[in-house]
N, C-alpha and C positions, 0 to 999 in steps of 0.2 A: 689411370688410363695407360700408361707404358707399361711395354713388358721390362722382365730383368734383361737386362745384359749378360746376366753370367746364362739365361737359357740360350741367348743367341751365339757364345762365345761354344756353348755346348755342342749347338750345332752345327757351326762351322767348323769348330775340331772333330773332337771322336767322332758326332755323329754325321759330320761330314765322309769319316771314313768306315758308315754302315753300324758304327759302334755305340751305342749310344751310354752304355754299362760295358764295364771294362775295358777302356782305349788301347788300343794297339800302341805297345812300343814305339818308344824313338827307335829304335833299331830296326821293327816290323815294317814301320813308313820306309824308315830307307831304302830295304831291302824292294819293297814293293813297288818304290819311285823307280830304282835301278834296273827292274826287271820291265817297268813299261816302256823306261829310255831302251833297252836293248832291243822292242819288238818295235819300238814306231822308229818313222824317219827321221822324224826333228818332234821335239815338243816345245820349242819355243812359242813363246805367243799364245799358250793355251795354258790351261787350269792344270794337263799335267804337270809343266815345270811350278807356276805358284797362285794363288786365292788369294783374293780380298781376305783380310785378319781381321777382327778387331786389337787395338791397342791393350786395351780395359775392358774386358768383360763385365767390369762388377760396375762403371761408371754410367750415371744418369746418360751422360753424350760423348763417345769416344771418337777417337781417329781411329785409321785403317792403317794396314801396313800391309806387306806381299805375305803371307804364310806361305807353308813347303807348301806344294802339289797336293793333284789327289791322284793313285795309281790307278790305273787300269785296272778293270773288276770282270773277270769273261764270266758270261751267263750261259751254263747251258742247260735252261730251265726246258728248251726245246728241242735242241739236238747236242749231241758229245761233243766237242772238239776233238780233233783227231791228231797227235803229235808231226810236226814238221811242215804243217799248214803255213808259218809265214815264210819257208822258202817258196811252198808250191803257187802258191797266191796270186792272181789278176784280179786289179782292180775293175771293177766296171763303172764306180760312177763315186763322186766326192763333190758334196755341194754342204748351204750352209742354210741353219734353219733361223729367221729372226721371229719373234710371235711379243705381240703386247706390247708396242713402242708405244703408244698412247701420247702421240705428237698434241701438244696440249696448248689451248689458249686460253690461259690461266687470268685473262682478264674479262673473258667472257661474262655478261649478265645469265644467261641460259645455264647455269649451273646450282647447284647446291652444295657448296662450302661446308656450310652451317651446319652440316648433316654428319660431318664426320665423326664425331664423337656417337654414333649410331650405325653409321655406313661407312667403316674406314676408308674407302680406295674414294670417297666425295673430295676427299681435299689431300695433298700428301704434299711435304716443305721443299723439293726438291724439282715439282712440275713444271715451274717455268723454266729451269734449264733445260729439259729434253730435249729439244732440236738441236741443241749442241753437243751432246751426251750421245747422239745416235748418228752425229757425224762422226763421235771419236768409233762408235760402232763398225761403221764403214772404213776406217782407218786401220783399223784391227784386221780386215776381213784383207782389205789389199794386202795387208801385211804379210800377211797367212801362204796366200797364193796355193798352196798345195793341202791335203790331206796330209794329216801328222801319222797316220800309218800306214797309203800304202802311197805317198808321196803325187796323186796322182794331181794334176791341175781342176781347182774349184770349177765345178761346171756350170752353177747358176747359185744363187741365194732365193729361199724362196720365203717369204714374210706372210705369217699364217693368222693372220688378223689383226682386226684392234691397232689399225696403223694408223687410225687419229682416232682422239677420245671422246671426241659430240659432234661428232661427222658433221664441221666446218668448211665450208669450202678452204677459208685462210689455212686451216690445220693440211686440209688434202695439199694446198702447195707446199705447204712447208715441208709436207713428208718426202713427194716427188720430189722435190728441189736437194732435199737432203741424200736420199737414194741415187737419183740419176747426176747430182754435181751442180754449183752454180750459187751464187747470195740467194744466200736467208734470211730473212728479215722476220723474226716470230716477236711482233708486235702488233697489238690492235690499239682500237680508240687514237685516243690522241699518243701520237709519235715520240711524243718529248716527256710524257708520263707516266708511269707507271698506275694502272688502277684499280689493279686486283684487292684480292683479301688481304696480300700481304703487307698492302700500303696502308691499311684500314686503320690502326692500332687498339685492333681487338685482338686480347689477348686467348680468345680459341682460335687463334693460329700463329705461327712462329712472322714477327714482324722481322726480318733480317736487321733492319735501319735501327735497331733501337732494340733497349729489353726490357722484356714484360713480365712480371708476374703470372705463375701459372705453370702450366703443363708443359712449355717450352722455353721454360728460364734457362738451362742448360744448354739452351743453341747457340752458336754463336752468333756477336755480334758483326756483322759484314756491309756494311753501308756503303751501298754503292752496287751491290750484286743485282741487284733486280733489274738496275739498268742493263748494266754485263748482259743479264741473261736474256732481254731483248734487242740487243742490237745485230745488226747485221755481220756476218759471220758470211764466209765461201767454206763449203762444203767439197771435197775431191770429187763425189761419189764413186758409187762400186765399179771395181775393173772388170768387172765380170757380170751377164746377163742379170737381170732379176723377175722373180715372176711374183706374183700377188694373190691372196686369199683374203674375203672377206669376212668382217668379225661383227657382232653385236656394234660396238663401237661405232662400227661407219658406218649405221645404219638406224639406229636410235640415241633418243636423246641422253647424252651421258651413257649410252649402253642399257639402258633400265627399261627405258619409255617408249610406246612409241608414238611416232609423227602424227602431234594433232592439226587441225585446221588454225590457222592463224599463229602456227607456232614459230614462223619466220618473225611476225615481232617481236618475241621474246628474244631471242636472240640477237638483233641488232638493234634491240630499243638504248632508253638512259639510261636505266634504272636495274642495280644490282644489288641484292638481299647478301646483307652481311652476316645477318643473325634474326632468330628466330628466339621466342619465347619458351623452356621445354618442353612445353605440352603439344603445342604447337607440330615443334619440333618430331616427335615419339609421333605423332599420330600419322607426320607426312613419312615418314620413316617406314613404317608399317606397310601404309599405303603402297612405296615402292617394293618393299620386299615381298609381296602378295601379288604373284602372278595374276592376272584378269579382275582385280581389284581398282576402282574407280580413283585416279589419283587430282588430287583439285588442282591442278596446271598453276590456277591463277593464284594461289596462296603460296605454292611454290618455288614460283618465280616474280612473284608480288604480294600485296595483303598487306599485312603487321611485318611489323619488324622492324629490324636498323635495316635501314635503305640508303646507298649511295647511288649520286648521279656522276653518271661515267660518259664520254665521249659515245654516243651510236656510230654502227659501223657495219655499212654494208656488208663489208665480206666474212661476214660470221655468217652469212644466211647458209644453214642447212644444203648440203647435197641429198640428193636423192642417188638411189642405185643407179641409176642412166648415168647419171653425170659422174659417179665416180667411175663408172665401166669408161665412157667419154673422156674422161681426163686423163686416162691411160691410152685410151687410143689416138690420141691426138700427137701426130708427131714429135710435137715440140717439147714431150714431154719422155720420146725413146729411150733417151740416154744413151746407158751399154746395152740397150735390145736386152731382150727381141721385142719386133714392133707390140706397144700394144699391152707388155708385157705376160701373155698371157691368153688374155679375154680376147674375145674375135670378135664380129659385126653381127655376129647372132647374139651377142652378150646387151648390145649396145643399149636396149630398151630395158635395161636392169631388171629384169623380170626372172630368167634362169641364167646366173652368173657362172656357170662353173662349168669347166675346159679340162680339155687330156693335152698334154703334151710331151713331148721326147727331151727325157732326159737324159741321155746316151742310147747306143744303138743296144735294142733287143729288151730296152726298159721304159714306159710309158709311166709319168706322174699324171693324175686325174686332180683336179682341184675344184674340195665342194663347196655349196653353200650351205650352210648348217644354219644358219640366221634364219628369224621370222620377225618379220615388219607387226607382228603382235606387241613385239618390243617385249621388253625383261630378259634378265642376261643369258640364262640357256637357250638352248638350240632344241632341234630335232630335222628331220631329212623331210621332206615333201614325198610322197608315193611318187610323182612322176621323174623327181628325180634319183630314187634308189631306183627304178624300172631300168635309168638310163645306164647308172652305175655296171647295175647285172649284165647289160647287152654290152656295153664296152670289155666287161671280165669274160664274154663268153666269144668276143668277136680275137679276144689274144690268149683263148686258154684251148690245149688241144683236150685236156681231162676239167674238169671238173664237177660239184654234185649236183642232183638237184634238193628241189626242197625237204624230199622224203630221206633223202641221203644215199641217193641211188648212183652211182657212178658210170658217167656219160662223157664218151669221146668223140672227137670228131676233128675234121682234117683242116686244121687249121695253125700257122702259121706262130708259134707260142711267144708272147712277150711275158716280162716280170713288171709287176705294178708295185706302185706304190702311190698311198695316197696321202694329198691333205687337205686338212680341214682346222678353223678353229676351234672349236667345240669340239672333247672328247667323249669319249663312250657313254660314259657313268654325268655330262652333264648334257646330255641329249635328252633332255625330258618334258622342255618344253614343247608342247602339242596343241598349242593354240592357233589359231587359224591365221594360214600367212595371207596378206591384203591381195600378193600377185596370184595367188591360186588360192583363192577364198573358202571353195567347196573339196579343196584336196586333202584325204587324210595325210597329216603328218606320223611320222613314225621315229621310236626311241632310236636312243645308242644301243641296244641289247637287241634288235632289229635288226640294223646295221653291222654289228658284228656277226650275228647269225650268217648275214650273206656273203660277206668276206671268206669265212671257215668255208663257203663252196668252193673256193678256188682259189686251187695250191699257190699259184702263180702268185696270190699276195704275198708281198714280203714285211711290209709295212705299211703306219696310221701313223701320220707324224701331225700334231696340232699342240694348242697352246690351250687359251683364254683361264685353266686355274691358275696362273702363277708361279708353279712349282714343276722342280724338276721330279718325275716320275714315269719311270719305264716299267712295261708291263706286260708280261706273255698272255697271249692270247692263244693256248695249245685247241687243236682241233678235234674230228673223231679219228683222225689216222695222223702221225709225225709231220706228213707233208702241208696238210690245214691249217698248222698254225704260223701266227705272224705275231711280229712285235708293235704297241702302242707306244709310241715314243713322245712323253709331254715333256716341253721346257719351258722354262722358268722366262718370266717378262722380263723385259729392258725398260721397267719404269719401279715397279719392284724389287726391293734386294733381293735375291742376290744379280739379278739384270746378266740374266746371260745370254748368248744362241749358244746354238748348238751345232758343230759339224758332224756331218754323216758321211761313212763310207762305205760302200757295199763290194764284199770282194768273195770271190770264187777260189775256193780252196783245194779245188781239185781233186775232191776225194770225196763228196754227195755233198758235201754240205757248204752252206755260205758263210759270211760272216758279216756282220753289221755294224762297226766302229763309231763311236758317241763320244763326241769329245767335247766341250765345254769352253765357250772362249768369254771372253770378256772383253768391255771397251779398252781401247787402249788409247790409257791416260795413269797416272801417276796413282799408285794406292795413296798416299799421303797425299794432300788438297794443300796447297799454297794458296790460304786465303789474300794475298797481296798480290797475287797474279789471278787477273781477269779474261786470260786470253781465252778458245774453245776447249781447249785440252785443260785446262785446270778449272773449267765450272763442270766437263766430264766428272772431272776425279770428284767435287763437292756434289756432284747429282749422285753418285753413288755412296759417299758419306751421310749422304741428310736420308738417303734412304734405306739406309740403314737403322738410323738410330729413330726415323717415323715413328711415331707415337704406336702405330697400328702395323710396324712390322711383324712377318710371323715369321718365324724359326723355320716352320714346317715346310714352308716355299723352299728350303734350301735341297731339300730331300736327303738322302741315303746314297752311300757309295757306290750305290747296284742305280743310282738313278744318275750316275754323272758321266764317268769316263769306262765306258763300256766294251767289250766285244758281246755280242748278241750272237750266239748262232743260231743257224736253223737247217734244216733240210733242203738240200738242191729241190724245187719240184722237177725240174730237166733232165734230172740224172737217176 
C-alpha cells in the first residue's frame, strides 16, 4: 500500500526542479537560486530560499529537513519577456492563494475511515492536527507581509475551497476562528476524550498511542498527541482582508455525497463504523466513485462492521449553503474584513454564491461556484451562472469576441479580471443536476474556457480542489486571448502549500504574473516532545508526507511552482 520513498525523494528534488531524468547540477541550482534572489525583493519565507526535504528517501517513514530553494522558472509559453522589465515594472496587485484546508473533525461518526485503503484522501494520519497546521498557515502569511518580487503589500488571501471536509458546522467555526483569530477548540464528543479511528486500535490505521502491526508500523510512537491536537489553541489570524470560495467539501458529505433526508442523524448520532468486511468495503467504494450511482447511506455509515459508540454531538450537524453564506456574514465573524468576506445579502439564501470584487484599482476578482448539491467531487458551471460571468467580462471589456469569434468594441470603461473557483478546467465535468436550479443545464470546464478566450481582459483562473501544483497556458485565437490556470497544491496534502500571486505591468505591452510558493511556518524537523501549535504544524506536514496514499505527482514540475508568467497587455 505505500509508495517508495526514494519516488517521493525524486520528486521533491530533480523533479522538483522540472527534471525528472538528468538533474540539474549543484552548481545549476545555485546559479538559478542566485539569479532569482537578484530579481525578487526578499525570498525569505517562501519556497525560493528552501523546501520541505525528506531526510531518507529510501526509508519506510522519514523526517524532513529545509532543502535549497526552487529558482524562479519565467514562462513565456504566451508572450516574450522583454529585457529590462524588472527596472520598468508597477506592481498592481499581490495577494495570497490558500485552496484545500480540509479543517477536519476527525472524530466525527458521518465519515468513512474504513475506505481508505480504496479511497486514499477517507482517512489520512496527520488530520486531526489541521486547525493547528493552518494557524501556522496564517502565521507564515503575516510573516510575508509583502510580495517577494515586486515588494508590494499583500492585499487580500483568498481560500478557494474545501475550507472544511464534511461541511460541519463545528469544522465551519473552526476554520473562521482559525482565519479571522481568536481560541480553537477542534474537539467534538466528549471533551476529555479522544474518539476517533485513531484511538480505535485497529491496525488500518496508524494508532499514535501505541504500535501496531501493519501498514503503519513505521510511524512513530507519540502518546499524548491526539490530545495535543485537540485542545484549545489561540490562533493570530490573518493581517490582511480575506475572501472565500466555495468547494465540494462545504457542501457534501465528505465532498463525495450529496445531502440526504435524515442525514443530520448520522452525523451527530453514537455510533461510528471502524471497519468494514472487504466486500463490503469494494462494493461501497464503488458506489462512491460512480457519479449518479445509488449509494446505501445506511451501510455506510451503519450496518456490519466494527462499530464504536462515541459521545453524539450537536454541532457536527451539517451546514447547508445559507448558513455557510450566513456565517460569514455575520459580524462577529469579520475579523480583518472585509465585511462578509466576500458574499453579500444576495448570496444569503445559498442558492447563487458567487461575487466580483475589487482587488486593486482597475482589476475586479469574480468568485465562482463550481459545486453541485448533486454531490461527487467534480464541479461544472450552471448556464445561469456562466450568462452572469459573460455580462460581468463585457460590462469591464472595451474589445472582446463573440461567440463566432467576431471582434466587438464598445465604450466602456476597461477593467483586468481575474478569476476563482475551486474546480479547474479539466475537473468540471460533473453535469448532474444542481438541487438550487434543478431544470438548469450545467456546462463543462472546456465551456468555460471557451468564454474566457472572448476576453482579453482575462488574465487569470486561479482554483485548487486536485492537490497539485500545476500551471497551465491557456493561449487564444490572437496573443491577447490567452490567460494563465493557475492550480495549487492543498494544505492538508503534501506538499501543503499557497500560493502567492503578483501581477505587474512591465511597461512595454506585456504583463507579468509572479507564483511563488509558501509553506506553514513551523520547523521542517517535528519535535516529537514539544506539543505546542507550531511543532504539531511541523508533525502535520511530516505524517503527511510519509501517508500511506501520498502522491509524488501533487508536487508538480518547476514550471508549476515559482514562476513568472507572462502574457500580453490587453490595454496596450
Amino acid at each position: 500500500m505505500g509508495i517508495s520513498r526514494r519516488h517521493v525523494l525524486a520528486a521533491t528534488g530533480a523533479a522538483g526542479l522540472g527534471l525528472v531524468a538528468g538533474a540539474p547540477s549543484a552548481q545549476a541550482i545555485d546559479r538559478a537560486l542566485r539569479e532569482s534572489s537578484r530579481r525578487a525583493v526578499g525570498t525569505s519565507g517562501t519556497t525560493l530560499e528552501s523546501v520541505a526535504t525528506p531526510l531518507d528517501g529510501a526509508a519506510a517513514y522519514t523526517r524532513l529537513t529545509g532543502g535549497p530553494g526552487w529558482p524562479l522558472v519565467v514562462r513565456e509559453d504566451l508572450a516574450a519577456g522583454k529585457a529590462g522589465r524588472d527596472d520598468r515594472r508597477t506592481a498592481l496587485t499581490a495577494f495570497v492563494q490558500f485552496t484545500d484546508l480540509h479543517i477536519t473533525d476527525s472524530e466525527s461518526p458521518a465519515r468513512f475511515e474504513y475506505l481508505h485503503p480504496l479511497i486514499g484522501s477517507a482517512h489520512r494520519p496527520q488530520e486531526t492536527l489541521g486547525s493547528a497546521a493552518t494557524a501556522a498557515l496564517v502565521d507564515r502569511v503575516n510573516s510575508l507581509r509583502r510580495g517577494p518580487f515586486t515588494g508590494r503589500p499583500l492585499d487580500f488571501v483568498m481560500t478557494t475551497g474545501d475550507n472544511t471536509d464534511n461541511h460541519e458546522h463545528l469544522e465551519l467555526g473552526w476554520f473562521l476562528g482559525v482565519l479571522n483569530g481568536g481560541e480553537v477548540t477542534p474537539n467534538s464528543g466528549d471533551p476529555n476524550v479522544y474518539e476517533g479511528v485513531q484511538a480505535s486500535g485497529d491496525p488500518l490505521y496508524w494508532n499514535p498511542d501505541r504500535r501496531l502491526d501493519g501498514d503503519w508500523s513505521a510511524f512513530p510512537v507519540l502518546p499524548g498527541i491526539l490530545t495535543a491536537g485537540t485542545r484549545t489553541f489561540t490562533s493570530a489570524g490573518l493581517d490582511v482582508p480575506w475572501y472565500c470560495t466555495f468547494g465540494n467539501h462545504d457542501d457534501s458529505i465528505v465532498g463525495s455525497l450529496p445531502d440526504l433526508p435524515g442525514m443530520a442523524h448520522w452525523y451527530t448520532g453514537r455510533y461510528k463504523v471502524i471497519g468494514k468486511d472487504s466486500g463490503t468495503a469494494a462494493k461501497l467504494a464503488r458506489a462512491i466513485r460512480t457519479p449518479g450511482a445509488s449509494v446505501p447511506v445506511t451501510e455506510l455509515f451503519g450496518g456490519s462492521g466494527t462499530i464504536r459508540e462515541i459521545t453524539p454531538d450537536e454541532r457536527r450537524r451539517p451546514f447547508t449553503t445559507a448558513e455557510f453564506v450566513r456565517a460569514h456574514l455575520d459580524p462577529a465573524n469579520t475579523g480583518p474584513g472585509p465585511e462578509a468576506h466576500g458574499f453579500t445579502g444576495a448570496n444569503a439564501d445559498g442558492v447563487d454564491v458567487y461575487y466580483t470584487f475589487r482587488i486593486a484599482p482597475g482589476i475586479t476578482g469574480i468568485s465562482l461556484d463550481t459545486t453541485t448539491l448533486a454531490g461527487f467531487a467534480d464541479g461544472s458551471i450552471g448556464l445561469g451562472q456562466y450568462l452572469w460571468v459573460e455580462q460581468t467580462l463585457k460590462r469591464g471589456s472595451s474589445v472582446h469576441y463573440d461567440f463566432w469569434g467576431n471582434r466587438i468594441t464598445r465604450s466602456v470603461t476597461d477593467e483586468l479580471f481575474i478569476l476563482f473557483s475551486h474546480h479547474t478546467s479539466d475537473t468540471m465535468g460533473n453535469v448532474l443536476p444542481d438541487a438550487r436550479h434543478p431544470l438548469e443545464p450545467r456546462l463543462t470546464g472546456d465551456a468555460f474556457v471557451a468564454l474566457l478566450h472572448r476576453f482579453p481582459n482575462v488574465l487569470a483562473w486561479v482554483n485548487g480542489h486536485t492537490h497539485e501544483n500545476r500551471i497551465t497556458p491557456r493561449p487564444g485565437a490572437t496573443p491577447a486571448q490567452g490567460f494563465w490556470e493557475i492550480n495549487t497544491a492543498s494544505h492538508i496534502d503534501f506538499p501543503q502549500h499557497a500560493r502567492v500571486i503578483e501581477v505587474a505591468d512591465n511597461a512595454d505591452g506585456t504583463l507579468s504574473l509572479f507564483t511563488t510558493l509558501i509553506e506553514a511556518q513551523a520547523p521542517y524537523s517535528a519535535d516529537y516532545a514539544d506539543t505546542s501549535p507550531s511543532a504539531l504544524a511541523s508533525l502535520y506536514r511530516e505524517l503527511s508526507f510519509n501517508d500511506l496514499h501520498a502522491d509524488p505527482a501533487r508536487i508538480g514540475a518547476a514550471a508549476d511552482h515559482n514562476t513568472e508568467l507572462l502574457l500580453v497587455h490587453p490595454l496596450r
